[in-house]
BAFI-3210 file (N, C-alpha, C; in Angstrom, 3 decimals, decimal comma, padded with zeros to 6 digits):
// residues 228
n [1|2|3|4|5|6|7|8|9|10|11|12|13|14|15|16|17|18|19|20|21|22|23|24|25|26|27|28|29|30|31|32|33|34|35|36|37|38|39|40|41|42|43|44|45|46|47|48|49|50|51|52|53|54|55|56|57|58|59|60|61|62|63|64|65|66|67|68|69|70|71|72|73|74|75|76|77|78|79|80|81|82|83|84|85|86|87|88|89|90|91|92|93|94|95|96|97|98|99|100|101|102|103|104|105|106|107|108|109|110|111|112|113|114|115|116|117|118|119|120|121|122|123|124|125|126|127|128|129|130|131|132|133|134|135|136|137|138|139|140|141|142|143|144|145|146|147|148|149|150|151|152|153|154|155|156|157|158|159|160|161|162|163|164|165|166|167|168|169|170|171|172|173|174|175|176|177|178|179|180|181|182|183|184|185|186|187|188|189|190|191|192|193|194|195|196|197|198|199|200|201|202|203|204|205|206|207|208|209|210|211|212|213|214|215|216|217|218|219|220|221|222|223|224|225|226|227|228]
n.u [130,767|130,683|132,330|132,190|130,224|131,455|133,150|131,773|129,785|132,151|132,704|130,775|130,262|132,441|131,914|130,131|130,531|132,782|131,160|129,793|131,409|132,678|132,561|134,871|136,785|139,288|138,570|138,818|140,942|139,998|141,366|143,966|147,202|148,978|152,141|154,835|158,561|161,017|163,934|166,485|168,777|172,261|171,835|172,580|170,331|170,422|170,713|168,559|166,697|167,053|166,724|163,451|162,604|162,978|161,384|158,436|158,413|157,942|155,451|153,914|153,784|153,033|150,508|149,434|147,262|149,149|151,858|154,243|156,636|158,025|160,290|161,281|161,254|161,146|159,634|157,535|158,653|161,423|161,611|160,733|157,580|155,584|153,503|150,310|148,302|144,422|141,593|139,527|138,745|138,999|140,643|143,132|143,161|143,903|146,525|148,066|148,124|149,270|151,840|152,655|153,251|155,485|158,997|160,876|160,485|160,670|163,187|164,688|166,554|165,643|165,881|165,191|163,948|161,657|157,683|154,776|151,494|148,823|145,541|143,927|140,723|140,134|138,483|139,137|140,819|142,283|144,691|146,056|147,925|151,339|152,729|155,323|156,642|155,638|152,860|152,154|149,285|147,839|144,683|143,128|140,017|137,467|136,907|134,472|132,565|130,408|130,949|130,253|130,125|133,072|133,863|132,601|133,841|136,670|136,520|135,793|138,637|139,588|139,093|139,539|142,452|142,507|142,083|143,965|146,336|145,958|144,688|144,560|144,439|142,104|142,515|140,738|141,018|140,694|141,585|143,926|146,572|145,555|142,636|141,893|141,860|143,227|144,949|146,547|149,049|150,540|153,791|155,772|158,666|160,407|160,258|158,029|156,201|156,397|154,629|151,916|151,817|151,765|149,056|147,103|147,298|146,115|143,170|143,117|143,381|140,909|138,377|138,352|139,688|138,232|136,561|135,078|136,908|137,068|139,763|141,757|144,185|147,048|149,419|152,291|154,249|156,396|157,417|159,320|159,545|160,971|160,161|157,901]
n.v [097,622|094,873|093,761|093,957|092,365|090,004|089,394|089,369|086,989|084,734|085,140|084,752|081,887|080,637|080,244|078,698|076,362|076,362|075,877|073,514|071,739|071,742|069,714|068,134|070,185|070,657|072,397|075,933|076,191|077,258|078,851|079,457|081,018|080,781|081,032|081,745|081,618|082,378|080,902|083,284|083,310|081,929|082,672|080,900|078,083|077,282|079,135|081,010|079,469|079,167|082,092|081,829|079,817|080,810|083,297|081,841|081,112|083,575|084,545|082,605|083,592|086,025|085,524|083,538|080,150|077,761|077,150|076,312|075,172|074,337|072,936|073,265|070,134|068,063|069,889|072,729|075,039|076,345|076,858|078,215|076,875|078,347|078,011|079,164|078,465|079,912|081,089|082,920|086,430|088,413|087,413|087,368|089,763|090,748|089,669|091,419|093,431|092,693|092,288|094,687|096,420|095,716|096,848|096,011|094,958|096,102|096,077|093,868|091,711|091,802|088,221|086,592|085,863|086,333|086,505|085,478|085,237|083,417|083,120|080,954|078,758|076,310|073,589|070,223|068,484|065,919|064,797|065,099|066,107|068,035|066,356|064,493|064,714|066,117|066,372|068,597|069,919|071,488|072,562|073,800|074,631|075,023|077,965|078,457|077,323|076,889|078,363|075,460|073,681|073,598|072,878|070,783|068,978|069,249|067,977|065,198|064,498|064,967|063,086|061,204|061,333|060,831|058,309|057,016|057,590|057,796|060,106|062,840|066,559|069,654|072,382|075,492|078,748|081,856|084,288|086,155|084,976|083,615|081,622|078,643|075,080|073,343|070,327|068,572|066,131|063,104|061,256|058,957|058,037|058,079|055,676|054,531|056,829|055,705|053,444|054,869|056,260|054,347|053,441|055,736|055,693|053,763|054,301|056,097|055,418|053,367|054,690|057,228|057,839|058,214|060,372|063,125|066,028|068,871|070,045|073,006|074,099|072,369|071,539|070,159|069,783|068,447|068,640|068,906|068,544|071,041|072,255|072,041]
n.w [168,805|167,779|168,562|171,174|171,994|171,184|172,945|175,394|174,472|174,630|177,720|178,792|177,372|178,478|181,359|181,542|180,943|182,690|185,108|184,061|184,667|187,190|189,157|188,991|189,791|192,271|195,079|194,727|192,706|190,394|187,947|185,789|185,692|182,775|182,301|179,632|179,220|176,881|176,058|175,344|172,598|173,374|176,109|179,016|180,551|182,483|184,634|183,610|184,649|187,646|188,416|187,163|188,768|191,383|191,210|190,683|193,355|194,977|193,660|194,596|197,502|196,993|196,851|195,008|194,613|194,364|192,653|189,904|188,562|184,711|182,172|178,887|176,781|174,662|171,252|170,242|171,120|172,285|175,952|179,020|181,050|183,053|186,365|187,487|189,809|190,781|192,550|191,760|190,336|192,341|194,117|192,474|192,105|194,424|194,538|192,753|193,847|196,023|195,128|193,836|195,977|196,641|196,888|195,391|192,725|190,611|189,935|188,798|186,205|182,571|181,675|179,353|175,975|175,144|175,864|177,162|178,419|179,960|180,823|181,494|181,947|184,500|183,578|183,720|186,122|186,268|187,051|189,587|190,765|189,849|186,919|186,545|184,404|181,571|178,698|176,824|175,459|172,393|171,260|168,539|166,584|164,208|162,535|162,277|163,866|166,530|170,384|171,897|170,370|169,774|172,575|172,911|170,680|171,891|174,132|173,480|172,321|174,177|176,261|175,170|174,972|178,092|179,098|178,181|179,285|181,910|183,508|183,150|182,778|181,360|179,781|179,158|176,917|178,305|179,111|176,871|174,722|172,429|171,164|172,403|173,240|175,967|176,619|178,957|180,121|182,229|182,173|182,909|183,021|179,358|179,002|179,878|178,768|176,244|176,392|176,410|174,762|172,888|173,738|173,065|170,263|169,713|170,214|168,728|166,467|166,222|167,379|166,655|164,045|162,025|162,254|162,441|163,587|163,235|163,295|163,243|164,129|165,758|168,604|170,144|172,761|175,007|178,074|181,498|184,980|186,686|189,092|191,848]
ca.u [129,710|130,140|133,583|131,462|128,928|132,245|134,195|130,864|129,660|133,370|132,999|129,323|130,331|133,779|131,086|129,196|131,757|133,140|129,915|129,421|133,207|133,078|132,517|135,685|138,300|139,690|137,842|139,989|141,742|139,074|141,775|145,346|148,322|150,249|153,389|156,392|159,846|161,614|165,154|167,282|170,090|173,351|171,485|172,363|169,252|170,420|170,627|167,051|166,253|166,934|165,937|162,442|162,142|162,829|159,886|157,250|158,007|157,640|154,257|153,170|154,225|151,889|149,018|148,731|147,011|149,652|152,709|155,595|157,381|158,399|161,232|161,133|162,465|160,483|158,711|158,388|158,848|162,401|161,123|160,038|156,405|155,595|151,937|149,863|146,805|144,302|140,465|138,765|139,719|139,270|141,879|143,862|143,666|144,599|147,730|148,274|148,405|150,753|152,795|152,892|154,035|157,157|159,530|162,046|160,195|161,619|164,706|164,674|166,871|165,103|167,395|164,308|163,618|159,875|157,226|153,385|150,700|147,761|145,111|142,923|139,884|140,288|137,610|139,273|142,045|142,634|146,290|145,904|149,291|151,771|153,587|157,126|157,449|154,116|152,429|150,957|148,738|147,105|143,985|142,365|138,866|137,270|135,910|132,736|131,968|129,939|131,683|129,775|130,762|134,696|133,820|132,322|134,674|137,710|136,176|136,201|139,700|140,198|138,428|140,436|143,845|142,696|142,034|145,151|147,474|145,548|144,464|144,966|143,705|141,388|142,010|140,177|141,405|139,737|142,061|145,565|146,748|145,105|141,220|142,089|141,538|144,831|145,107|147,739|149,329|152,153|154,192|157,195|160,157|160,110|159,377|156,135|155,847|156,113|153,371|150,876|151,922|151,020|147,753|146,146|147,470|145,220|142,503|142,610|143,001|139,903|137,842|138,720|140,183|137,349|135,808|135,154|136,948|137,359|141,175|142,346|145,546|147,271|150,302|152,399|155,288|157,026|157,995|159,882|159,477|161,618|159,831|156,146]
ca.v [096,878|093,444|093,402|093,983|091,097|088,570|089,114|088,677|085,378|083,938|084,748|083,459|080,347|079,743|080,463|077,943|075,488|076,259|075,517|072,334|070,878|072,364|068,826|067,633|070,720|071,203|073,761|077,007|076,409|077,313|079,729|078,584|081,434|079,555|081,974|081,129|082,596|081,775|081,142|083,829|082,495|082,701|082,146|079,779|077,912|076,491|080,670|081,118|078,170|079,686|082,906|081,652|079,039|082,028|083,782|081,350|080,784|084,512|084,293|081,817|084,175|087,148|085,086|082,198|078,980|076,790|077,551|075,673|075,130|072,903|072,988|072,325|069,084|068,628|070,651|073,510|076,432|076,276|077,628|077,637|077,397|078,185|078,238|079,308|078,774|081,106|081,178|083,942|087,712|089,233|087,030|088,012|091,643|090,918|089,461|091,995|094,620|092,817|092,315|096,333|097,001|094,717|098,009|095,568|094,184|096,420|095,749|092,426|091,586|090,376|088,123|086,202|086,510|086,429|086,155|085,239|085,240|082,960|083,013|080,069|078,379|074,943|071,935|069,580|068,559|064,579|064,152|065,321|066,507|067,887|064,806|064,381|064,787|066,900|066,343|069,660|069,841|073,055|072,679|075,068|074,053|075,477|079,279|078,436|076,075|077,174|077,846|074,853|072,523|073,340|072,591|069,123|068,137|069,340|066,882|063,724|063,998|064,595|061,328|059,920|061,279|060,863|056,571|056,508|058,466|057,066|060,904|063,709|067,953|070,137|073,941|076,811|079,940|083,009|085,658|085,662|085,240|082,959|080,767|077,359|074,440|072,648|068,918|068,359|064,391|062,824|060,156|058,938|058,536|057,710|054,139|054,902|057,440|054,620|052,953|055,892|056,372|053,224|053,543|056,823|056,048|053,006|054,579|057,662|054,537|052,576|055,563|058,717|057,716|058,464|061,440|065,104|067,119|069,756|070,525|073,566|073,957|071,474|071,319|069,314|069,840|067,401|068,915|067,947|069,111|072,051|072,631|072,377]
ca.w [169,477|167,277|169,283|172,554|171,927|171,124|174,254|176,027|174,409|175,043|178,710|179,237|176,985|179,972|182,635|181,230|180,595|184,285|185,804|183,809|184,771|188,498|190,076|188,719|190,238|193,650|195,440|194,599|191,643|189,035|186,497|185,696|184,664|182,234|181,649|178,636|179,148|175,517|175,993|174,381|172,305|173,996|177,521|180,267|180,666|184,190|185,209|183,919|185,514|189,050|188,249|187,404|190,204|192,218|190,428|191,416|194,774|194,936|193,197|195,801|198,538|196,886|197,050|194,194|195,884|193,810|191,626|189,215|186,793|183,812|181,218|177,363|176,437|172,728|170,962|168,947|171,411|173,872|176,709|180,030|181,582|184,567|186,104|189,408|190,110|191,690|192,569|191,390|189,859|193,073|194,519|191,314|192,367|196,227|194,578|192,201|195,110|197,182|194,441|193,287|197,023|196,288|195,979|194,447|191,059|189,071|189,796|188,047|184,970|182,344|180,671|178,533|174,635|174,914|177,357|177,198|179,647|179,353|181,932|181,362|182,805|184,307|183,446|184,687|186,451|186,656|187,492|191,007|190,595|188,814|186,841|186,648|182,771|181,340|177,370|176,722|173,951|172,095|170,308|167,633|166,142|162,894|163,203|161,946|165,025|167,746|171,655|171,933|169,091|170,168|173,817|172,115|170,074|172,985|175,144|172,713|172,473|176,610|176,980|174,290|176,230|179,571|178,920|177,373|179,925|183,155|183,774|182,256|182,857|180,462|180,430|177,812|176,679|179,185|178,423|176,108|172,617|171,010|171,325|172,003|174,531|176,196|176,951|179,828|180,430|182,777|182,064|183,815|181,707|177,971|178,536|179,982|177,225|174,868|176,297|176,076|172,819|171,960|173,959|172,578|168,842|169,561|170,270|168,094|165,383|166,516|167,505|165,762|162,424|160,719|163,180|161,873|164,665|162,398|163,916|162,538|164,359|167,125|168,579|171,153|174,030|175,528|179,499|182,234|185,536|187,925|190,545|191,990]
c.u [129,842|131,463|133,284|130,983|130,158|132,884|132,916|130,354|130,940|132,755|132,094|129,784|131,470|132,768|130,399|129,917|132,182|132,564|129,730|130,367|133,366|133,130|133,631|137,171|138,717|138,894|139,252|140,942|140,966|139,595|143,167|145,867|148,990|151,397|154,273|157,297|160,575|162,896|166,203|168,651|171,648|173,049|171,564|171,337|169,248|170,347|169,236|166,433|165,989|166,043|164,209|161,870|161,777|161,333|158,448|157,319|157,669|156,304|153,227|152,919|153,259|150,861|148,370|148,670|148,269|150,524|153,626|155,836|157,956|159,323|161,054|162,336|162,255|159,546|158,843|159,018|160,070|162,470|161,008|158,829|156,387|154,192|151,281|148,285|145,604|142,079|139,116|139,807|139,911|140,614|143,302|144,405|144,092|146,252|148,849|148,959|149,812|152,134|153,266|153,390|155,272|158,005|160,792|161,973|160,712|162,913|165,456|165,219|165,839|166,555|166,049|164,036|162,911|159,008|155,498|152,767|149,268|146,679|143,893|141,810|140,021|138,637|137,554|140,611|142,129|143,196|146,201|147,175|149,941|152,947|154,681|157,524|155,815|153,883|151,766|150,729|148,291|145,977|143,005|141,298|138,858|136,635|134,707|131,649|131,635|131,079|131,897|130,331|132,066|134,592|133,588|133,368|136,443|137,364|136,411|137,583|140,285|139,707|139,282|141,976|143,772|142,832|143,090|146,499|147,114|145,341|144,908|143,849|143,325|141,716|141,110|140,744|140,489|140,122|143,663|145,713|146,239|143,697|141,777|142,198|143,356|144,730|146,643|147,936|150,645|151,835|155,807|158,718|159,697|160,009|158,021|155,448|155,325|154,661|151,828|150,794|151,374|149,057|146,747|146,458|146,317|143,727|141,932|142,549|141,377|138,943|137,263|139,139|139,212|136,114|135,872|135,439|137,408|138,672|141,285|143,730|145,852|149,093|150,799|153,510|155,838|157,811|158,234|159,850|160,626|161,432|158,302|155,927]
c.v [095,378|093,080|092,783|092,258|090,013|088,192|088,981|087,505|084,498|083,960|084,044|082,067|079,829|079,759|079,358|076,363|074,989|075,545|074,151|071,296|071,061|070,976|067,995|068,517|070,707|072,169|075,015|076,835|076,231|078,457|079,271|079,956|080,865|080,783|081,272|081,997|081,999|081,785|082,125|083,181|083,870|082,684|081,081|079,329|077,357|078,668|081,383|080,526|078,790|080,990|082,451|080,907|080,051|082,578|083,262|081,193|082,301|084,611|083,490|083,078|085,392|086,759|083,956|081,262|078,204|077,400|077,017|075,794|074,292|074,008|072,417|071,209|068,827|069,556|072,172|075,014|075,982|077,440|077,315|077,807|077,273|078,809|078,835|079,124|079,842|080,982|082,129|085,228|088,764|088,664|087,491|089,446|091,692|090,374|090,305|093,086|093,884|092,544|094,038|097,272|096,417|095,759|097,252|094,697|094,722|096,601|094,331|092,889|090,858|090,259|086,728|086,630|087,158|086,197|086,698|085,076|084,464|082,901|082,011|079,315|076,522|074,030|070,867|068,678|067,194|063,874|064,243|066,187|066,954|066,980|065,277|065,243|065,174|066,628|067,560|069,750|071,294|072,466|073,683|074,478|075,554|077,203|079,344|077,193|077,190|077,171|076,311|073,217|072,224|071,991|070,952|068,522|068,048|068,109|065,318|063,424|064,236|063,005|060,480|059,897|060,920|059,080|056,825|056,749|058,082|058,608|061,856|065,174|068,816|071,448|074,580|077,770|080,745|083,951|085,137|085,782|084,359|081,808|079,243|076,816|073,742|071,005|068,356|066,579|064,263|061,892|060,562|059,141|057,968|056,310|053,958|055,014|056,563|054,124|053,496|055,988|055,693|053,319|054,257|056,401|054,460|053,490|055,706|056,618|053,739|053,700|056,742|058,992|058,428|060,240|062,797|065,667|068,634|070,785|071,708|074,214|073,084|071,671|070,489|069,685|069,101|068,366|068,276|069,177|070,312|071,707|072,812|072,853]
c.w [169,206|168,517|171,136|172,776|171,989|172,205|175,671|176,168|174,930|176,435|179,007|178,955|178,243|180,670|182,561|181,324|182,269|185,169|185,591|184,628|186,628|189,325|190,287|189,065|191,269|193,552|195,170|193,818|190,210|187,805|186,906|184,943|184,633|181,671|180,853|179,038|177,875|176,234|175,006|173,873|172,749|175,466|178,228|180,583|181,834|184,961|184,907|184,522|187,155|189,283|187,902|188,062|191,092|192,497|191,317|192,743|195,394|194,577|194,533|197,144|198,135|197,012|196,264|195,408|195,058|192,674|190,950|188,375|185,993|182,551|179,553|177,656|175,155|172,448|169,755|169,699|172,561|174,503|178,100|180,406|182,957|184,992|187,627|189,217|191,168|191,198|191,864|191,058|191,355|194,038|193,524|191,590|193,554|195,769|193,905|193,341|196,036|196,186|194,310|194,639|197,231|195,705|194,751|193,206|190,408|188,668|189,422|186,758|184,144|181,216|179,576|177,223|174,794|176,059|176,846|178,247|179,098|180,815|180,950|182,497|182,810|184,403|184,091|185,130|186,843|187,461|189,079|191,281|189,636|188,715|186,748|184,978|182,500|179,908|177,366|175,320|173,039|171,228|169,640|166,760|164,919|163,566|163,066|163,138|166,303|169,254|171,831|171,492|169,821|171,152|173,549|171,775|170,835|173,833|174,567|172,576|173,772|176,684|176,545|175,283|178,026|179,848|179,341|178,234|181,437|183,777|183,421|182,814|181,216|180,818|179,209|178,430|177,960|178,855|177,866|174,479|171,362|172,302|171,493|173,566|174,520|176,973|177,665|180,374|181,097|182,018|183,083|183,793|180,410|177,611|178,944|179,394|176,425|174,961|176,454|174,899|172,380|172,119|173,432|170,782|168,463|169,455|169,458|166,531|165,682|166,648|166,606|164,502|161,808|161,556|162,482|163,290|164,344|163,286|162,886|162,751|165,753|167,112|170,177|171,593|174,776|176,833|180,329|183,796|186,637|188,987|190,806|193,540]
res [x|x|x|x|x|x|x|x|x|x|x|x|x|x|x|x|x|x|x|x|x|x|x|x|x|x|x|x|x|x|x|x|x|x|x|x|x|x|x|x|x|x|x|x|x|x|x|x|x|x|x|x|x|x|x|x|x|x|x|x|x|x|x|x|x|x|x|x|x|x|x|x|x|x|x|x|x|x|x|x|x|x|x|x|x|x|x|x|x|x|x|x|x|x|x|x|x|x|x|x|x|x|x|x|x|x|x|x|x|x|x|x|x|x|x|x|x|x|x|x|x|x|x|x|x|x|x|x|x|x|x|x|x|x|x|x|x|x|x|x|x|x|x|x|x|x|x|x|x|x|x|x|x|x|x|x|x|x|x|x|x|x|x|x|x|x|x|x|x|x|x|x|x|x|x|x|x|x|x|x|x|x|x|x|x|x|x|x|x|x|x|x|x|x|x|x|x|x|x|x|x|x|x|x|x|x|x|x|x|x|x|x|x|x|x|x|x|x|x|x|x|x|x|x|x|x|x|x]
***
């Protein structure tokens, strides 16, 4: 039952969240699957490369409103992501179906280590686009903090990245492997970079130095784009 009550409050608290952020998405792209493919060692990463371009434009073709993909360039996971967007779960299940009449899915290699599925809820989506070269962020707040609190203290540092990056997207966890909000940024090439860098490390100095955002895990990605 306590299990019941937690996977209930989560969804109310996204619902809530959703609702608050809704003025700020495109109509019809209110949940984001963010998929990883790990590179297995010993793999051609230009032959996964096609193979999962492939993928999404396939994805599109079952029914996502919006689909791409991005390449590790830093970071800690070498991988690929690749994302779609999609309105609601019942659209989810109209794509599901035309996918499961596709007699030829399972006739796919996989030639991938690993492979995650994140279905998240978007907040808010800045960029308008997806950028050339992507910052993806992860953030993990304390467990003893309210939906609430997170949702708080997620937002102080969107504001802080969104200045700093000239726009920037918000997602939360909904369903997947782990609780945590995501902070998405272009830049152009790494002289751009630079000057974001400089911008947000200004601001997280002037600002935030001294801030309780009670982080309890973060991490960062450095992507480059495929295909959108």
């Amino acid at each position: 039952m306590r299990n019941i009550f937690i996977i209930a409050l989560i969804i109310y608290s996204s619902n809530i969240f959703s609702a608050h952020h809704e003025e700020t998405n495109p109509p019809g792209n209110n949940h984001m699957l963010l998929s990883t493919y790990e590179i297995a060692p010993g793999q051609n990463p230009a032959d996964l490369e096609k193979e999962l371009a492939a993928l999404q434009l396939q994805q599109e073709e079952d029914g996502y409103n919006d689909c791409g993909l991005y390449r590790h360039w830093y970071g800690g996971q070498r991988a690929f992501y690749a994302y779609c967007f999609f309105k609601d779960f019942e659209q989810l299940d109209a794509i599901h179906e035309t996918a499961e009449a596709n007699e030829d899915r399972m006739e796919i290699t996989q030639n991938y280590s690993s492979h995650t599925d994140h279905i998240l809820d978007v907040q808010k989506l800045n960029m308008g686009k997806a950028p050339k070269n992507n910052v993806w962020t992860s953030w993990k707040f304390g467990p003893y903090l309210t939906l609430t609190e997170k949702q708080e203290r997620a937002e102080i540092l969107f504001n802080a990245f969104d200045r700093a990056f000239g726009g920037c997207d918000l997602y939360f966890h909904s369903w997947g492997p782990e609780l945590a909000h995501y902070i998405s940024c272009g830049f152009d090439n790494f002289s751009d970079f630079g000057k974001k860098h400089t911008a947000i490390n200004k601001i997280l100095e002037k600002e935030l130095s001294t801030a309780d955002l009670d982080l309890l895990e973060h991490s960062d990605d450095l992507l480059t784009l495929v295909q959108d």
